[in-house]
N, C-alpha and C positions, 0 to 999 in steps of 0.2 A: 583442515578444509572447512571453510564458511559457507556451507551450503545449506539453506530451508525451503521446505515443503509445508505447504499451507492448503487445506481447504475448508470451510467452511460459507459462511454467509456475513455476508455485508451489514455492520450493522446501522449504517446511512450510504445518500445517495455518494456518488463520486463527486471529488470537487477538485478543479484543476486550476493550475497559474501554468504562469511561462516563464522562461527562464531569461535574462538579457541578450540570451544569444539566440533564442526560438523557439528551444528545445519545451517539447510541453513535461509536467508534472503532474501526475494523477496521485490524487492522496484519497488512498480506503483505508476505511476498518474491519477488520475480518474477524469475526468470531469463531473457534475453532475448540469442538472439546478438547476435553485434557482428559487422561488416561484416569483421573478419580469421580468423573462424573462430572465436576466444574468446569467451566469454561471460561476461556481465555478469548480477551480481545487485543488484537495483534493490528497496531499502525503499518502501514503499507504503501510507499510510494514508490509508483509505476514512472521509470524515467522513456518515454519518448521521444528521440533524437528527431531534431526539424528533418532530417533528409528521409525518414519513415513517414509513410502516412496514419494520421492523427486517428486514431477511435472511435468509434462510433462511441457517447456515455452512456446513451438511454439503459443498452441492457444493465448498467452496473449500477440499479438502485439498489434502498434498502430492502433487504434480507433474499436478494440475487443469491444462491452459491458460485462460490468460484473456487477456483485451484490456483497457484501462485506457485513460484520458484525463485531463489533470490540469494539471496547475502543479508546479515545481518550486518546495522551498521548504526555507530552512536556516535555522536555529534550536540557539539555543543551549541547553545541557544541563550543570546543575551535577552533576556526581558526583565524591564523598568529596573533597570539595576540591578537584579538577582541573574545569574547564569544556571541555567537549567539543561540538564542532561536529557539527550531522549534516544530511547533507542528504537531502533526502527528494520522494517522488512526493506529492501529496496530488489524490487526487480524489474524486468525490463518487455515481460510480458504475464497476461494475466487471462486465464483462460476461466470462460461460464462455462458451468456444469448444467448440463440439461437432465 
């Protein structure tokens, strides 16, 4: 099973593109301790299908907590020549913690 649980805090504001067909992309950074005291910063892209309506971004600045639910997922990325790996959070709703 691919399942992840995230919460922590943002460590920048949201920043979103769209996709050629509508759909928006939310890309956060989530910083979330880790069981030795260190903490871990965890890429995160929130997919939003065009037929949902779109997010309000404002709550999702830097160091908002939020909670997260997803799939991990790695994909490859050509840049200037070199192919880079990234792995990443992807889910499709992303809840503030008050």
């Amino acid at each position: 099973m691919n399942q992840v649980k995230l919460e922590g805090k943002l460590t920048h504001d949201a920043t979103y593109r769209h996709t050629p067909a509508g759909d928006l992309i939310v890309s956060l950074d989530v910083r979330t301790p880790l069981g030795d005291g260190t903490e871990a910063s965890v890429p995160v892209e929130w997919f939003v299908p065009i037929t949902s309506p779109a997010p309000s971004l404002a709550p999702y600045h830097e160091g908002a907590p939020v909670r997260v639910e997803g799939y991990v997922r790695r994909r490859y990325s050509a840049m200037t020549g070199n192919t880079m790996a990234v792995t990443e959070v992807v889910t499709e709703e992303v809840e503030r913690v008050y």
